[in-house]
Structures are given as structure tokens and as C-alpha cells.
ZAMARGU-4260 file (C-alpha; in steps of 0.2 Angstrom, whole numbers, plus 5000, padded with zeros to 4 digits):
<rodrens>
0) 5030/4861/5013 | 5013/4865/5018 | 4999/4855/5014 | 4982/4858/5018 | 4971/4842/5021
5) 4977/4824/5021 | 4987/4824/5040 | 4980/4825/5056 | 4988/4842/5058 | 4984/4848/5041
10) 4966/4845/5046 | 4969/4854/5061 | 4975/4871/5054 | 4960/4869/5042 | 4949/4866/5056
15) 4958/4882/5066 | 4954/4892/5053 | 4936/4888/5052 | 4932/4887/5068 | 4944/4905/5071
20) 4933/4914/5059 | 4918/4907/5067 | 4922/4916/5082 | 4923/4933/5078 | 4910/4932/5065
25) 4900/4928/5082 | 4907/4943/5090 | 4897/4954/5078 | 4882/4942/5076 | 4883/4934/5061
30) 4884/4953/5052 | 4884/4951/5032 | 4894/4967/5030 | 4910/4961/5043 | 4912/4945/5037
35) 4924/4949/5021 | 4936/4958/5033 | 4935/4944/5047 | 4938/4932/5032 | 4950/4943/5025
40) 4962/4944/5040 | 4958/4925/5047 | 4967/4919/5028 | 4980/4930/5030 | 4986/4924/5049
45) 4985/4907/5045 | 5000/4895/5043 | 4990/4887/5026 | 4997/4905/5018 | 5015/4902/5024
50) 5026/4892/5014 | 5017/4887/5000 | 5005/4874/4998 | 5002/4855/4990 | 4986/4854/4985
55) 4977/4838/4993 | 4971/4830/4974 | 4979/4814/4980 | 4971/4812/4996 | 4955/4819/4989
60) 4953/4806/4975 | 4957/4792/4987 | 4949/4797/5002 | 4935/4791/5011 | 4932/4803/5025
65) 4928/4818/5015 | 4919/4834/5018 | 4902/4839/5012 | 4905/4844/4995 | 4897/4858/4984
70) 4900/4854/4965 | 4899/4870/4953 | 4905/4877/4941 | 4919/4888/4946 | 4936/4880/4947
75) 4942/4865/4939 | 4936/4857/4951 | 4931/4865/4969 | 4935/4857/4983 | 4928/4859/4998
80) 4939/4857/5012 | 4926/4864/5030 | 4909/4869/5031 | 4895/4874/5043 | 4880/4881/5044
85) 4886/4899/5040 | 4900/4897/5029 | 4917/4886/5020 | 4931/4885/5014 | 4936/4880/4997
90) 4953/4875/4987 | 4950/4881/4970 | 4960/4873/4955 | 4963/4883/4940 | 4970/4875/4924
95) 4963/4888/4915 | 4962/4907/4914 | 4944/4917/4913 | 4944/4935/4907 | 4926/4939/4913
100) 4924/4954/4925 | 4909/4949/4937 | 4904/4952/4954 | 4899/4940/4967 | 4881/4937/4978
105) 4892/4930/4993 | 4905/4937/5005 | 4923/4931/5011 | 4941/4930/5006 | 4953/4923/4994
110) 4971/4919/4996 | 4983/4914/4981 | 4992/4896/4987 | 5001/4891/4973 | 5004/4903/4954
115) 5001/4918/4949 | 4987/4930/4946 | 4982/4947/4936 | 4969/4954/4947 | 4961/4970/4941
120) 4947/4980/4949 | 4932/4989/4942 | 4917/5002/4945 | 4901/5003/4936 | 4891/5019/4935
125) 4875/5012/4931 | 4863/5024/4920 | 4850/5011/4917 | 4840/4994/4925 | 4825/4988/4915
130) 4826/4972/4922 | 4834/4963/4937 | 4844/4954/4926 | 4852/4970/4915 | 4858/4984/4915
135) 4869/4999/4906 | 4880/5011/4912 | 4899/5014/4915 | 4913/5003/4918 | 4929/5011/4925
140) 4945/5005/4927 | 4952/5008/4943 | 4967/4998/4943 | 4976/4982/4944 | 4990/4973/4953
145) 5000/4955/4949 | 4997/4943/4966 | 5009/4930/4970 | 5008/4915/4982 | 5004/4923/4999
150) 4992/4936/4995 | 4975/4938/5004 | 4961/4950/4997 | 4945/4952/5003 | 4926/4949/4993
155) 4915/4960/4997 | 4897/4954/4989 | 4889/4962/4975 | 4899/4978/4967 | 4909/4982/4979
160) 4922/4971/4973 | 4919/4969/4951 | 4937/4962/4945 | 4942/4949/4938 | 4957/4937/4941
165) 4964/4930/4927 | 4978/4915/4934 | 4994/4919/4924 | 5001/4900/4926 | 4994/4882/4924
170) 4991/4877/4937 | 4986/4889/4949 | 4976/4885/4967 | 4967/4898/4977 | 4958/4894/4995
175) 4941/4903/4998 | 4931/4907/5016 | 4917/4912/5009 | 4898/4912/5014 | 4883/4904/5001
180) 4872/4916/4990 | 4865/4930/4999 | 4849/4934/4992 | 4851/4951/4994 | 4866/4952/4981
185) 4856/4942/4968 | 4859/4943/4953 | 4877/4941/4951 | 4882/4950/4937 | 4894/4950/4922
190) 4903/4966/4916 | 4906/4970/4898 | 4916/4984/4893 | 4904/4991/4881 | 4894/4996/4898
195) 4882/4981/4898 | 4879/4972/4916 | 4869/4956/4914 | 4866/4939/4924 | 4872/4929/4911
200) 4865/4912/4922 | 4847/4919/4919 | 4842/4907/4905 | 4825/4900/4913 | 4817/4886/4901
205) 4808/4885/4886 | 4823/4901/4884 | 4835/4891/4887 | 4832/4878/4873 | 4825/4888/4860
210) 4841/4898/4861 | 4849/4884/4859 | 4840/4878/4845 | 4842/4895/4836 | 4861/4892/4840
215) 4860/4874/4831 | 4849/4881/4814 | 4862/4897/4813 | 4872/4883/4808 | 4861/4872/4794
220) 4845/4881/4790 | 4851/4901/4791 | 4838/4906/4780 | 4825/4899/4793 | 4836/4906/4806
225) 4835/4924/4802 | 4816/4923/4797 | 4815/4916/4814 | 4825/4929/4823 | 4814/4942/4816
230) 4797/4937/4819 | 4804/4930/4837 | 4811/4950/4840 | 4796/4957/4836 | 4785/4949/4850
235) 4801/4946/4863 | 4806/4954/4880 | 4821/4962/4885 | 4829/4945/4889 | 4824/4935/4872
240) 4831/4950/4862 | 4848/4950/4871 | 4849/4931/4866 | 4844/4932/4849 | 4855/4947/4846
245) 4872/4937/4854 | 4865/4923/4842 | 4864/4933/4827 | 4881/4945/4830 | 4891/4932/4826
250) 4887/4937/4808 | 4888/4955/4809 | 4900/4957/4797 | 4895/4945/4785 | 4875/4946/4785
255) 4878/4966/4791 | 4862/4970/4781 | 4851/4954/4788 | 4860/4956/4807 | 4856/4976/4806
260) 4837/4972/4800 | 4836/4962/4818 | 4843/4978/4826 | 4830/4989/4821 | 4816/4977/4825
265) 4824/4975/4843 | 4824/4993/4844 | 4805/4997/4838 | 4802/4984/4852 | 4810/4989/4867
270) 4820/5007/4864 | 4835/5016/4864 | 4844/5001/4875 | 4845/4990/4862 | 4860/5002/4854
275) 4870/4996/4870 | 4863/4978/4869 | 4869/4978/4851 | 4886/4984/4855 | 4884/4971/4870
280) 4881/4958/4857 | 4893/4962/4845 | 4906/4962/4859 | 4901/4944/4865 | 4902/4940/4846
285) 4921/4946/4846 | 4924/4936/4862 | 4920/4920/4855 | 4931/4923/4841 | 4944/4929/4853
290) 4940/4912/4864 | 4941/4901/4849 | 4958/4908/4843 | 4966/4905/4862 | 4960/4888/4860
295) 4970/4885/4843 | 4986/4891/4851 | 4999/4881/4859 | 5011/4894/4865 | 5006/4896/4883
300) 5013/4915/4881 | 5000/4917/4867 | 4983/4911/4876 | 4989/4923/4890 | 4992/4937/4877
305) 4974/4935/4871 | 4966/4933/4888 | 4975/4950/4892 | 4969/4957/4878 | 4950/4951/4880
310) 4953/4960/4897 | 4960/4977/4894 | 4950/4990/4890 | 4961/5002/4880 | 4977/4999/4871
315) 4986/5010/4884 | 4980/4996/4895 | 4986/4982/4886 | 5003/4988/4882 | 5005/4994/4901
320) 5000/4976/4908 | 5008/4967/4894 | 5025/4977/4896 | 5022/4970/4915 | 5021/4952/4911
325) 5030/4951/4896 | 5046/4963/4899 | 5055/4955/4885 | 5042/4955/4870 | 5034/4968/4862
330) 5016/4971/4859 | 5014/4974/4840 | 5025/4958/4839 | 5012/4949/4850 | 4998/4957/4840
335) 5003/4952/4825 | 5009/4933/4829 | 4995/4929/4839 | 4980/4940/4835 | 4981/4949/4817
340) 4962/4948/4813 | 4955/4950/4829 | 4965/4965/4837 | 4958/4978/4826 | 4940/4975/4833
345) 4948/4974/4851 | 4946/4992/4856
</rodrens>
């Protein structure tokens, strides 16, 4: 069996591989725009994508020699395994699977070592951008396919590539080349199906804590928390609004009249795009009802059924990757043992 770092001639083939895509990144002078295909076909000759992998946690923990690392938060944890000045490569841990369709500001490759994955792929048709940060438009669909360990896909930065890849077994481990943040490609965005794109790390301070706070009163105080949400809307910017509407959704049933009063004072301060950051909020409302339910259930078949179901777009969609992953189940069974109250707000 493979394994990727922790022997001299583990460390070798990772060192190969670096320094191979090195050299015909160099070919083409460092160009942005070739690097995901170089990446992409580097991965994909290398002996780490043949025969499976075991992943180095061992000798990571008890190592001393290490590589530079670059603790974020994607992947449970990131390790980095090379690294230079233009790029590196990365063994990704997933214990967990994310249902979020987003884009990325960097460039490279990604191969599956060890799992299996739902990888599904998107466009966006955008109408409008009021800010950097947001925008509405169109998310389409445009297919999806089950990886298994072996297979290599390229990233191209920015929206060229907006998937997602939700890993369909715990664990599962994926090796990245990949370069850091291009500017260029900044903000990485988020995709929501209601046709909302937003850089959901965009949360610069005193936002970030009075958002916060707001959360926290929503919980103790809501008649201060709703007299606060209106007089906050009626002075805020595009960004305040979105957070104060995500806050308030998660009563848009139950406080319909009080959330639908914050709606309209959104509206009279920034125009028709609040209808589509309402729907936005309303959406991330039902996702952390959705999230809250996964959490609660202990069949692993049933957290993936609600992952896939944060994820498609139409039923038609579900039942067709359901009926792919689950041959033997059926998806109003699934439906109505997992998700009864939240499948009617799904679509």
C-alpha cells in the first residue's frame, strides 16, 4: 500500500511530484490559467494515485521534521505535505460531509486517495452585483458524477469550476496541488440555489460582533431584538441587511408578521434585491434546521440523505442521485424517516 509521507521513498514521490509540476509550470512562466491542467495531469501520473493511500496522521503527530504548515479551516485537519514559493500540496481529511456550492480564488487539482465522493457542478448567470461581496442571478445545474479512489479533477479559480463535493464515507482523504489566494479571484463565493452568490467570510468587525450579539438577544430578549433589527435596517448597508435578515429568518414562520415588517424596511432601504436576499435568508434559515436535524441522527445513511437533499435542487434531482447511492431504499421512505418537517420546505 501506498503511503504518502513518513519513508524516505514516500517523501520522495511527494517531492517528485512537487518539483515535476514545478517544471512545467516553468515552461509556461508561471502562467495562472495553465496551472490547473499542469496540476491536473502531474496528480493523475503520480504513483500517490495508484493503489490507495494511508494517510500519514501517525507520523504527522509524532514527527519532528515537518513541513511548513498552513492551518485553515478546510479539512479536518489540512496537512500540508510540500511547499514553495508558488504553490503546495495538501492531504485533506474529511470526517464530515459539506453540502455548500462555492467556488474557489486559487488554482490546482484534486485527487480522491481514499472514500467516496458526490461531486456535482454548477454555472451562474449572474443578473446583478451591488457589491464585491454579492450578487444575484442564476444557478444551473449542469451535472454530477460519483468519484472513487483514483480520480483526478482539475480547479480552475473562480467560476469556472462552482461544485461542490460532498464525501459519501467517513473517512474520506483528498491530496490538493494547489496555489495560494489569487487576488484576482477574490472574493470566493458561496452559491445558493435561490440565486444568491455571497462571500460568506466577509464579516469585517464591529459586523461581525454586533451580528453576533443580535444572534445571542434573538435568544433572551426578542422583544429588544426585533426593535433592534428594525431601527438597525433602516440605516444599514447592503451587508448589515443580509445579516440581520439570515438572523431574523429563523422566525419566518413563527414571527411571519414581525420578520415580514423587517423585509419591507430592507426593501425601502436598498430595492428590489432584498426579494432575493429574503428568499437567500429564508433558505439559510432552512439550512440550519436542515444542519441541526443531520446532527441528531445517528444512522450514517440518514445524515447523507439530508446532505443530498440540502444539495439538490429539484426533487427530480434528489430521486435521481438518491436512486444512485441508495439502489435499495426509496425516497419517500427516506423522506418520511429522516426529514418529515423539513422536506416540504426543501424545494
Amino acid at each position: 500500500m501506498t503511503t504518502l509521507v513518513g519513508s524516505s521513498e514516500s517523501q520522495t514521490m511527494i517531492a517528485a511530484l512537487g518539483d515535476a509540476v514545478e517544471a512545467q509550470w516553468a515552461k509556461v512562466n508561471f502562467e495562472i490559467s495553465a496551472f490547473a491542467e499542469i496540476a491536473r495531469r502531474q496528480l493523475d501520473q503520480s504513483n500517490i494515485m495508484f493503489g490507495g493511500a494511508q494517510p500519514p496522521l501517525s507520523w504527522f503527530i509524532s514527527g519532528h521534521d515537518l513541513p511548513t504548515q498552513h492551518m485553515r479551516d478546510f479539512g479536518e485537519p489540512p496537512i500540508n505535505l510540500f511547499s514553495n514559493e508558488h504553490f503546495f500540496i495538501e492531504l485533506l481529511t474529511w470526517l464530515s460531509s459539506t453540502h455548500a456550492i462555492h467556488e474557489h480564488a486559487f488554482t490546482g487539482a484534486f485527487g480522491l486517495l481514499g472514500g467516496k465522493s458526490y461531486h456535482a457542478t454548477y454555472t451562474f448567470e449572474s443578473a446583478a452585483r451591488p457589491t464585491n461581496d454579492i450578487a444575484t442571478g442564476k444557478l444551473q445545474f449542469t451535472g454530477y458524477e460519483i468519484l472513487y479512489p483514483g480520480a483526478v479533477r482539475a480547479i480552475p479559480p473562480g467560476s469556472a469550476l462552482i461544485h461542490v463535493n460532498m464525501h459519501l464515507e467517513s473517512p474520506s482523504f483528498t491530496i490538493v496541488i494547489r496555489t495560494r489566494s489569487i487576488p484576482a479571484y477574490r472574493p470566493q463565493m458561496r452559491y445558493y440555489d435561490c440565486g444568491v452568490a455571497i462571500d460568506e467570510r466577509y464579516e469585517p468587525e464591529p459586523f461581525r460582533t454586533k451580528l453576533a450579539l443580535l444572534r445571542s438577544m434573538a435568544t433572551f430578549d426578542q422583544p429588544t431584538f426585533w426593535h433592534l433589527c428594525a431601527s438597525s435596517l433602516g440605516a444599514a448597508d447592503l451587508h448589515v441587511s443580509v445579516g440581520i435578515l439570515r438572523i431574523a429568518a429563523r422566525f419566518c414562520i413563527s414571527e411571519r408578521e414581525r420578520y415580514e415588517n423587517l423585509v419591507s424596511i430592507a426593501n425601502e432601504r436598498n430595492g428590489e434585491i432584498v426579494t432575493a436576499l429574503d428568499a437567500f435568508a429564508r433558505r439559510s434559515a432552512w439550512e440550519i434546521a436542515a444542519l441541526r436535524r443531520r446532527f441528531a441522527i445517528a444512522d450514517p445513511a440518514g445524515r447523507l440523505f439530508v446532505n443530498l437533499m440540502m444539495t439538490a435542487r429539484t426533487r427530480d434531482i434528489l430521486e435521481h442521485i438518491a436512486t444512485d447511492i441508495f439502489p435499495n431504499r426509496e425516497v419517500d421512505e427516506m423522506i418520511a424517516k429522516y426529514v418529515p418537517n423539513l422536506y416540504p420546505l426543501a424545494f
